[in-house]
C-alpha positions in Angstrom: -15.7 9.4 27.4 -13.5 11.3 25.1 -12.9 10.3 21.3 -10.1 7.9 20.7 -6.6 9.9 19.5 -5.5 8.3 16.4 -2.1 8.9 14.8 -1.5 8.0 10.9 1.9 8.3 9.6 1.4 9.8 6.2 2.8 8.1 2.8 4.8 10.7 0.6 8.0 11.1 -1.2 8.5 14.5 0.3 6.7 16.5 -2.6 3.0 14.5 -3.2 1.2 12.8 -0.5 0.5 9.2 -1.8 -3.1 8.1 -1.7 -2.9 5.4 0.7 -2.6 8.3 3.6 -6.5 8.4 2.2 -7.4 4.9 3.1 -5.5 5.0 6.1 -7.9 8.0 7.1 -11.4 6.2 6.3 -9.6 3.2 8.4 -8.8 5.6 11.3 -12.4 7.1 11.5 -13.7 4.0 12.6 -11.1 3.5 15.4 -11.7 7.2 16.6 -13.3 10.7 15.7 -9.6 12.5 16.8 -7.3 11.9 13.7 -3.8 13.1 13.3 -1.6 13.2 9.8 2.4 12.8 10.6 4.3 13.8 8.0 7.7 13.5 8.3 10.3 14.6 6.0 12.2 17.2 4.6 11.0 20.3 2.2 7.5 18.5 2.6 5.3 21.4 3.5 3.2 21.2 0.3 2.9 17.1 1.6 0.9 18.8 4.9 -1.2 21.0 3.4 -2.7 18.4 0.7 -3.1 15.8 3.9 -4.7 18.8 5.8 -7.5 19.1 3.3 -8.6 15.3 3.7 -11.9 15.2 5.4 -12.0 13.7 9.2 -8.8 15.0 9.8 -8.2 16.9 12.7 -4.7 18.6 12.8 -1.5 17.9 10.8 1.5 17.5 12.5 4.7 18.6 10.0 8.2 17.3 11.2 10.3 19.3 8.7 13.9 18.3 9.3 16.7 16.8 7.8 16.7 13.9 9.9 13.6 12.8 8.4 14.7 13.1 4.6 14.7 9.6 3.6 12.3 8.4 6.1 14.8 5.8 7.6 12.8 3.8 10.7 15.9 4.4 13.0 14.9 8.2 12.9 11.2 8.3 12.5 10.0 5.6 15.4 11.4 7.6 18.2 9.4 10.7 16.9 6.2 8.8 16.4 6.4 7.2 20.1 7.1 10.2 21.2 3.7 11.9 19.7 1.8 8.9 20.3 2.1 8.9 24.0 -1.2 10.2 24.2 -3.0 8.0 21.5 -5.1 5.2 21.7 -3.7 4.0 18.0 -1.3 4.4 15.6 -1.7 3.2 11.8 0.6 3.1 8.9 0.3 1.5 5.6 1.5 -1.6 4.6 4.2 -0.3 2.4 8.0 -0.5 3.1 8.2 2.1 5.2 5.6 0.8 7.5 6.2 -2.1 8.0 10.0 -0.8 9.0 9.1 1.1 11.4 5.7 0.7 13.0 7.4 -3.1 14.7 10.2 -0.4 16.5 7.3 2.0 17.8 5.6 -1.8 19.0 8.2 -2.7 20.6 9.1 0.8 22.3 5.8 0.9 23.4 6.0 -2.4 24.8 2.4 -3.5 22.8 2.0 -6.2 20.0 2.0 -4.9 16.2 -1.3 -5.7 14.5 -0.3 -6.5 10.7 -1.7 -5.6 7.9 -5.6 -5.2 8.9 -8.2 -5.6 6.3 -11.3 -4.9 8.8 -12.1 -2.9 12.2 -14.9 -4.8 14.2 -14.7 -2.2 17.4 -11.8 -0.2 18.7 -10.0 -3.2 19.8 -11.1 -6.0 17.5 -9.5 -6.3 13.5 -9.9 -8.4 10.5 -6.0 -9.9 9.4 -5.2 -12.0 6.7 -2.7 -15.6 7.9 -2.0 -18.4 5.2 -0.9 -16.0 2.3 -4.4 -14.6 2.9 -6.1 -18.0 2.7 -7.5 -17.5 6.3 -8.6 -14.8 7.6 -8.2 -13.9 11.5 -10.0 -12.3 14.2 -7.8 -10.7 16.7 -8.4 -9.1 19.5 -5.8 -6.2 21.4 -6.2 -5.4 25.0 -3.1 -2.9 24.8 -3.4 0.5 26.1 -2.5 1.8 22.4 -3.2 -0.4 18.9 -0.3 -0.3 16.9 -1.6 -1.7 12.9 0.1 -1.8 9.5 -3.2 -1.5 7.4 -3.8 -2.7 4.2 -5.1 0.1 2.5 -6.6 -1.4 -0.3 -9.0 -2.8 1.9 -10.6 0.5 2.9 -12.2 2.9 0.5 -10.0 7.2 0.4 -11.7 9.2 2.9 -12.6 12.0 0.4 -11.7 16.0 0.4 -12.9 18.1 2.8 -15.7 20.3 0.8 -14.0 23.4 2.5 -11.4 24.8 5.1 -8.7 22.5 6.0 -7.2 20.9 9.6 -4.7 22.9 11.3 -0.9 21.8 10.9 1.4 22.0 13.4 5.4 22.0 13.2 6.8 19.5 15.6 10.3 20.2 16.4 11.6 17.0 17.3 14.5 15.8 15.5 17.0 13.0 17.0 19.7 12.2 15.2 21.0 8.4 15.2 23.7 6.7 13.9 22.3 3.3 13.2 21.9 3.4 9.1 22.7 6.3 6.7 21.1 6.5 3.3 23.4 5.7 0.8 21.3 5.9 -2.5 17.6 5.4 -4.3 17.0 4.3 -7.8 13.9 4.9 -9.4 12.2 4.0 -12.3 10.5 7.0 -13.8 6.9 6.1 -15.4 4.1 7.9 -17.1 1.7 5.0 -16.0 -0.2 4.7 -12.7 1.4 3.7 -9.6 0.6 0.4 -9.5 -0.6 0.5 -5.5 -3.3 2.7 -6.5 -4.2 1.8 -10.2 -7.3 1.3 -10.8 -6.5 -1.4 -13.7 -3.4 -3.8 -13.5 -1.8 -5.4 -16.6 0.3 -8.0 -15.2 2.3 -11.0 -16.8 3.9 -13.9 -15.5 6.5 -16.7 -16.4 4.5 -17.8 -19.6 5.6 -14.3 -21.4 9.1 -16.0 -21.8 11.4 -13.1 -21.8 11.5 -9.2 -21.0 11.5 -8.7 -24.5 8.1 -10.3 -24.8 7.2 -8.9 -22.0 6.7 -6.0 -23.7 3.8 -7.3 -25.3 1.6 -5.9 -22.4 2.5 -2.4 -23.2 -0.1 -1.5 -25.8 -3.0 -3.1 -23.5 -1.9 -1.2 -20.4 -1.8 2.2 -23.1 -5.4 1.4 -24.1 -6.6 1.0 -20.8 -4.4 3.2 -18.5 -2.9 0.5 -16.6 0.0 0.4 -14.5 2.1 -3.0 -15.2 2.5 -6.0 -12.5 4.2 -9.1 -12.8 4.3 -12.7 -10.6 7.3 -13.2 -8.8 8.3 -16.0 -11.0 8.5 -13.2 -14.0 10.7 -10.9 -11.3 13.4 -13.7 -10.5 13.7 -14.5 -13.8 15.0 -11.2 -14.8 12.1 -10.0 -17.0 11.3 -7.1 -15.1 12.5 -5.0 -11.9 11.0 -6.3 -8.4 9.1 -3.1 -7.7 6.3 -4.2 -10.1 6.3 -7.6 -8.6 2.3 -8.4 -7.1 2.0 -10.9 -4.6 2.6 -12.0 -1.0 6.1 -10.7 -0.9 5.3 -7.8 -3.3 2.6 -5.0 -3.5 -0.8 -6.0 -2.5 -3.5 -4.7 -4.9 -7.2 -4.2 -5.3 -7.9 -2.5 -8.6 -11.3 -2.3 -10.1 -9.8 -4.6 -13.4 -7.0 -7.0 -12.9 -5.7 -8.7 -16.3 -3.3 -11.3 -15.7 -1.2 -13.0 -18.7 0.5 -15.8 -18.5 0.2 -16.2 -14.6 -0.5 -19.5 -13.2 -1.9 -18.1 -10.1 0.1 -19.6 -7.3 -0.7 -19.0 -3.7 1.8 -16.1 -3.2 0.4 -14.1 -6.2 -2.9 -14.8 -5.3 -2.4 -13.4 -2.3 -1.6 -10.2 -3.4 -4.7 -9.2 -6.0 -7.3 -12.0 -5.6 -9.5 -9.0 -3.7 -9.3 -7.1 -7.4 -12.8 -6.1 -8.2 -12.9 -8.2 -11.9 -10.1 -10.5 -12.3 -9.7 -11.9 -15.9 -6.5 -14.6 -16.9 -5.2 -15.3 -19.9 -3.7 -18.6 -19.9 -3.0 -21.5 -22.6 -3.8 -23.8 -19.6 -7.0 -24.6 -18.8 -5.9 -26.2 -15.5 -4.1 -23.0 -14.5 -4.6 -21.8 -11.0 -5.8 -18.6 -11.8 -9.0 -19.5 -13.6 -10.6 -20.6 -10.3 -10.5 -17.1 -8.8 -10.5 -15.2 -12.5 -14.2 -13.7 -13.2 -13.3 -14.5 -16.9 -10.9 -16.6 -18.1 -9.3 -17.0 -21.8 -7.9 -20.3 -22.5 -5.4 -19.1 -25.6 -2.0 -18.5 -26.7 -1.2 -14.8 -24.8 0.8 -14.2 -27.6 -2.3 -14.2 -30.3 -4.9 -13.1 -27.2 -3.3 -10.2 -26.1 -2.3 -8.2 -29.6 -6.1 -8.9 -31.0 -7.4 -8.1 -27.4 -5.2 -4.6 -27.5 -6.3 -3.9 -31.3 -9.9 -4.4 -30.6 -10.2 -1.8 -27.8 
């Protein structure tokens, strides 16, 4: 019986491959031995040859093309059906981008989407979160090919190869549609860590009071190299932009330190970083939500706690 094809559709922003595509590789070895990278975009040759040199991977298939600039779903599903005709599975992270597209290539392909797996049991049996992750579920896909968002945060990078380097081939389809355009992309430039793949979080909530004070995290994510998160009640009330919101409707996270101030620890942030390695809250409640799934928990004013805890490191 010959090894199960698997096609991953790389993370990048054209220029650096983002280190999800790594987890997304340790989660496709168990599916299948046959593993191959699609990176789509334009001007992203550099983007193949860094996913080339992850170990397990088998070729690299570069669609280099205007089309594919911005990565828009109504461009990029048709390709990836198109290359996955011969695949037994086709995984993408959980990000923005996957979840836009990989429900079109389901649906072309006439096979239910899996979402956002945290386990493989066998090629045809995953591990999915339901309830705002309060349940997990067991599922089981009899399709001809598996189509999964993955949570990549539930799967450890597949490391570099030690030496030489997958093939990569150019692919040199490119459809143009006239669905969406892109019209423009603001981004918030940051010497911190992005906070999908941070390995320690600083995030506050709605207890911080304003985005002036919520400034206050900014020497303790300094000391420890943290990127900054935030509870969606901090987002809609203005103190910060929604890209560093953590939760059910935000980014998902798993860092090896999670430090949240002034969180409550409702269900929907919860759901986003209760898998941290060490979580520790901050909170002048002691009934607060959060202290029953913190490792350690400070019951003080964050606006004493967290200056003394920043001087002291």
């Amino acid at each position: 019986m010959s090894p199960m094809k698997v096609l991953i559709l790389a993370e990048h922003d054209n220029a650096t491959l983002k280190p999800a595509t790594l987890h997304l590789v340790s989660a496709a070895l168990q599916l299948g031995s046959d593993i191959s990278i699609l990176v789509a975009g334009q001007g992203c040759a550099a983007v193949a040859d860094n996913a080339s040199r992850i170990a397990g991977v088998s070729r690299v298939l570069l669609a280099d093309n205007a089309v594919y600039q911005y990565q828009l779903a109504e461009a990029l599903a048709p390709l990836v059906v198109q290359l996955a005709s011969d695949a037994g599975a086709v995984l993408a992270a959980a990000s923005t981008t996957g979840k836009n597209v990989l429900p079109r290539v389901a649906a072309a392909l006439d096979v239910a989407q899996l979402s956002e797996i945290l386990a493989i049991k066998d090629a045809s049996t995953f591990v999915r979160p339901i309830y705002a992750g309060n349940v997990l579920a067991t599922v089981q896909s009899l399709d001809a090919i598996k189509v999964a968002t993955v949570r990549t945060s539930a799967f450890l990078p597949a490391p570099l190869a030690t030496s030489g380097q997958a093939p990569i081939e150019s692919v040199a389809i490119a459809t143009a549609q006239d669905q969406s355009r892109f019209v423009s992309a603001s981004h918030n430039v940051s010497a911190r860590p992005e906070l999908g793949a941070a390995r320690v979080v600083v995030s506050g909530g709605r207890g911080l009071g304003s985005a002036e004070n919520f400034k206050l995290l900014d020497p303790l994510a300094d000391k420890l190299g943290a990127a900054i998160g935030a509870s969606r009640a901090a987002v809609d009330a203005g103190y910060v932009s929604n890209d560093l919101q953590v939760g059910q409707t935000g980014k998902i996270v798993a860092p090896e330190l999670y430090i949240a101030v002034g969180i409550s620890g409702a269900i929907q942030h919860l759901a986003g970083m209760k898998d941290s390695k060490v979580i520790v809250a901050i909170n002048k409640d002691p009934e607060a939500a959060i202290f029953q799934v913190a490792d350690y928990g400070l019951v003080a004013d964050l606006f004493q706690a967290v200056p003394e805890l920043a001087k002291s490191l």
